[in-house]
N, C-alpha and C positions, 0 to 999 in steps of 0.2 A: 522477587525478580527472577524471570526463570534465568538460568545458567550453566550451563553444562560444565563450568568449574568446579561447580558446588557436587555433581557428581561424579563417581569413581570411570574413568572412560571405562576400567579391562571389564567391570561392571555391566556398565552399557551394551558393552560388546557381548559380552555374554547371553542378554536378556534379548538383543536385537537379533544375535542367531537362533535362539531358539524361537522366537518368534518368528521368524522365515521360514523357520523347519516344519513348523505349526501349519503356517501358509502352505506349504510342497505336501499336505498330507502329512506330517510326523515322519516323514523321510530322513535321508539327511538332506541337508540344503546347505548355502552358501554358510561359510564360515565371514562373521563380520568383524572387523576390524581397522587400526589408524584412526579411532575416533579423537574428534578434536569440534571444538566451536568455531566459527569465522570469527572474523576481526570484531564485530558488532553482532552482538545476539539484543534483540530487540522485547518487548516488553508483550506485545502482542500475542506471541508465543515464542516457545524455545527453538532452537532451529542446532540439529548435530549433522557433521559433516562425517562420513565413514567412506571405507570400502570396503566390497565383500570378495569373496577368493571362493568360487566353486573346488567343484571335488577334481576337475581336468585341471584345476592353477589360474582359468579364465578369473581377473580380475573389472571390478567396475567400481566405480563411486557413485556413492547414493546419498541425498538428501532427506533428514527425517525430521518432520516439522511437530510442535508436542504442546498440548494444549496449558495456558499457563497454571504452573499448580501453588502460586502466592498472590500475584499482584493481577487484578482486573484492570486493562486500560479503559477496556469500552464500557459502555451502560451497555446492561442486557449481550453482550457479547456471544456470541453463536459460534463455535471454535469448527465447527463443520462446513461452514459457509463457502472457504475459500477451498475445499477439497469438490466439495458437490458443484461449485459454479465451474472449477476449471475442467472436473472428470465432464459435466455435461457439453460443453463448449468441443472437450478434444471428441468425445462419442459422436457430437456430429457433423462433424466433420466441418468445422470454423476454419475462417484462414487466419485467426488469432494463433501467432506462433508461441507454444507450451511446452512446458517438459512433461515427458510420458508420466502420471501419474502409477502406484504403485497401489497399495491396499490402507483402507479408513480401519483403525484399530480404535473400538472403543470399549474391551476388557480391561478393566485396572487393574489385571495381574500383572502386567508391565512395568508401566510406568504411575498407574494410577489416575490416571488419566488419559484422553482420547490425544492418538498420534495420527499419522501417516506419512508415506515414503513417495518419493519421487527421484526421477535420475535427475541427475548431477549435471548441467548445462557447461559446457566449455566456454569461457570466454570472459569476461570481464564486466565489474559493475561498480556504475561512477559511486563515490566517497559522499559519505553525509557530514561525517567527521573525520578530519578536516571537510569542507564540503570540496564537492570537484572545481567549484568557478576560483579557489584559491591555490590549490594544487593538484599534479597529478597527470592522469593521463588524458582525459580529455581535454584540459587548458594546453598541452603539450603538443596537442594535434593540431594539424595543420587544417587553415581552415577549410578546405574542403573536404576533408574529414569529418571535421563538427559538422559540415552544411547535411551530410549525408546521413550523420545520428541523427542529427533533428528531424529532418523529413520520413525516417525509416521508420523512426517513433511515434509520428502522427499519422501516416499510414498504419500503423501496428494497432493505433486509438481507433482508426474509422473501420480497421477489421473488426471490433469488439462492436460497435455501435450499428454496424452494417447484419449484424448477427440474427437471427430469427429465434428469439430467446422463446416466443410461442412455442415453436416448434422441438425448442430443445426442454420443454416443460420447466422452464425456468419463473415458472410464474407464482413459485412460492416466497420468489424478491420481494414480491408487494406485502404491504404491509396496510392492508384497507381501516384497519383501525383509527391508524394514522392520518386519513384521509387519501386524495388522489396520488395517487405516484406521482412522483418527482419532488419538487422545489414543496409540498406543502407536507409530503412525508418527512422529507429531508428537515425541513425546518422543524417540524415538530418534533421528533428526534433527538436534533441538538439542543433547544431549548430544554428538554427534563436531562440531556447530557449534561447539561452546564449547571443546570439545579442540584444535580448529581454528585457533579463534581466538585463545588464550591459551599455545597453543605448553606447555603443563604449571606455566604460573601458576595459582597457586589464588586465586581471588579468595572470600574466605570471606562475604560477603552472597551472591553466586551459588551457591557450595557449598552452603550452609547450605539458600538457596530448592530447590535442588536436591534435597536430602536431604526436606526438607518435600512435595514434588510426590510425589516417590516414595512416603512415607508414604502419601497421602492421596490418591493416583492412582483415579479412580473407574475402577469395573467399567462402558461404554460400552455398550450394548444397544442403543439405536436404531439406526434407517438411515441410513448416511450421507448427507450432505447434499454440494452444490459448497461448498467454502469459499473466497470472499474471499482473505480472507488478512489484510489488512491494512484490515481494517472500519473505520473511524473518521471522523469529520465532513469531514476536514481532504484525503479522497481522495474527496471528492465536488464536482463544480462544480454550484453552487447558482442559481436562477433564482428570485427575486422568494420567497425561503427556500424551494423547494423541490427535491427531487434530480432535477435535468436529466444527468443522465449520473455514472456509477458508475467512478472510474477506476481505476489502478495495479494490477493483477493478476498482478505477481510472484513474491508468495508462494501463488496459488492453489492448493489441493492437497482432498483430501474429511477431512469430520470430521462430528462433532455440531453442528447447529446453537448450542450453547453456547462452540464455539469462536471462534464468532465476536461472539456475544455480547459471551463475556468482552473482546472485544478492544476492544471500541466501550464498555464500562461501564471496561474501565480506561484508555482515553484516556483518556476524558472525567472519572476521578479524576485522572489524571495533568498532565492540562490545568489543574486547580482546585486540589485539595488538596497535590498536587507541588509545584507555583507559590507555593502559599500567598494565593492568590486563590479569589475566591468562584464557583459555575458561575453561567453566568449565568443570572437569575430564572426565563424560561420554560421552560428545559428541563425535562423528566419526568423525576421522581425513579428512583431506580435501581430501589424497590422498585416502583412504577407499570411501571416498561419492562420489567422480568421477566413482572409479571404481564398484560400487556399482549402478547410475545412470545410464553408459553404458548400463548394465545388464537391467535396467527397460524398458530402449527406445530399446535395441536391436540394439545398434549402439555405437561404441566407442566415448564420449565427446572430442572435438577436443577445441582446444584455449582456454582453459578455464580461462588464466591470462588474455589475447586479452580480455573476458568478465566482468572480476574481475576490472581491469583498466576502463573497460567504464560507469561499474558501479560506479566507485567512479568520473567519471565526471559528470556524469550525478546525481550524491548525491552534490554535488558541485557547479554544475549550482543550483540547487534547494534550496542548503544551501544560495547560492549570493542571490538569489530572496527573501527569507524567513526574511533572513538579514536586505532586506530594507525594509519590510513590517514591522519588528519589531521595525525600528528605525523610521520610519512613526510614532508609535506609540509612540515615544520614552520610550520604554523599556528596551533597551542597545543600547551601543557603534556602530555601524555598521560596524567597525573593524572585527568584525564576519565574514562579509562578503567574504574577504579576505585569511583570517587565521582564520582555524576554523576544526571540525575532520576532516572532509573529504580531506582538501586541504593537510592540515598534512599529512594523511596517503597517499595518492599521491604521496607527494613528496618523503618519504621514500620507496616507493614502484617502482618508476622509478628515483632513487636515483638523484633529481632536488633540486636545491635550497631551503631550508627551504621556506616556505610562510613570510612576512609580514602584 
């Protein structure tokens, strides 16, 4: 599990300034320091929080994101992906709000693995744990505050999706092995993810969603779009509620604009109705955001439960895998695995069997 517990900060600090110095030419350069992890360092990759102090006292805060060096979440996982989509996107000049990326290290005299650095966004980002629909600052906000996050966010999604990914030569997303980009990439994907993960466990809430996806797989006609990946309130750092930089872009890959959609409409069931908590008052209802999204892409959203469903299998596959990574650890039960929000909210949503 990566962790920046596990290693020494003054350490850190030390490997992180000579690596800038390296960067300025072997000059001197920023003196780094104040290292520390946020509240949640995530499984995906390690994420250290610093500041650097040039040679004038000028100080900054920087962000260093480090490729995992224990636990795999994803199948086939590409720790580059989310540094190459976001530098392509700020190069050209997207209206997708970013933070200035820094430099792709991939010498393992470092750290041993591939990093890289970005500034430090000011501003605030809603809680997973606890989630935000239970406590904090968003539930705390008045609702036209919430009304203003939600729309700043779905604006921030149709900047991404509005993007000329052609253009920014982002076309090594597709994955044509796969078959056609979107829904038949994606699906194929998750299926060897989940065979992947489950080592030939059948988990019958995943089956079953599985089996229903197939069913009901739309025929995909539009153009593909960039997708996110991982759309949701909770990968956005927010400024006075609105989206000051767009982050986590490791799942990036191209789809329908609905793919991303559905992924932002079933957090935000899964954050409320999962929880058994209320969304909070200001948000835009799901039926307003669809028809409000149309309007952005100039095309009416088609399947957007088809989306919503797939996203909770694909939270599902991710939840199994995360599951055992944590009981690797032995940190809990692996029961998790099984029964757990995601599979829950599944099964009440394609009204199946409870999970056990």
């Amino acid at each position: 599990m990566p962790d920046i517990s596990q290693r020494d900060p003054e350490q850190v600090a030390a490997t992180l300034t000579r690596w800038l110095a390296a960067k300025t030419g072997g000059g001197p350069g920023p003196e780094v320091f104040d290292v520390k992890a946020p509240g949640s360092n995530g499984f995906s990759n390690e994420t250290i929080l610093c500041r650097t102090r040039s040679a004038d006292g000028d100080e900054q805060r920087l962000v260093v994101r480090v490729a995992p060096t224990k636990h795999l979440l994803f199948l086939d996982a590409e720790f580059s992906t989310q540094y190459r989509a976001m530098h392509a996107l700020a190069d050209g000049g997207s209206a997708v709000p970013l933070p200035r990326l820094g430099h792709y290290e991939e010498d393992p005299q470092y750290f041993g693995v591939p990093f890289f650095s970005m500034e430090h966004i000011e501003g605030q980002v809603p809680s997973d744990n606890i989630p935000y629909t239970m406590e904090g600052w968003v539930i705390e906000a008045t609702p036209e505050q919430q009304e203003r996050m939600w729309w700043s966010g779905i604006d921030a999604l149709a900047a991404v999706h509005r993007t000329d990914w052609r253009a920014l030569g982002l076309d090594w997303l597709d994955d044509p092995v796969r078959g056609k980009p979107g829904i038949v990439q994606q699906m194929s994907y998750y299926r060897d993810f989940l065979d992947w993960a489950t080592q030939g466990v059948k988990v019958p809430v995943i089956e079953s969603t599985w089996q229903w996806l197939v069913d009901h797989q739309p025929a995909e006609e539009g153009e593909v779009v960039i997708s996110w990946g991982d759309s949701r309130i909770g990968n956005i750092i927010w400024d006075d509620f609105r989206a000051a930089a767009v982050i986590d872009w490791e799942m990036a890959a191209l789809g329908q604009p609905e793919m991303d959609l559905g992924w932002w409409l079933y957090f935000d069931r899964q954050f409320s109705e999962g929880l058994g908590v209320p969304r909070p008052a200001g948000f835009g209802s799901h039926e307003d955001t669809i028809t409000r999204y149309s309007g952005l892409m100039g095309r009416e959203m088609k399947d957007i439960f088809f989306y919503e469903i797939f996203s909770g299998f694909r939270f599902a596959v991710v939840m199994y895998r995360l599951s055992k990574l944590v009981f690797a650890d032995q940190l809990m039960d692996d029961a998790m695995a099984t029964d757990n929000i995601a599979t829950q909210l599944l099964a009440k949503m394609l009204d199946l069997e409870p999970p056990t």
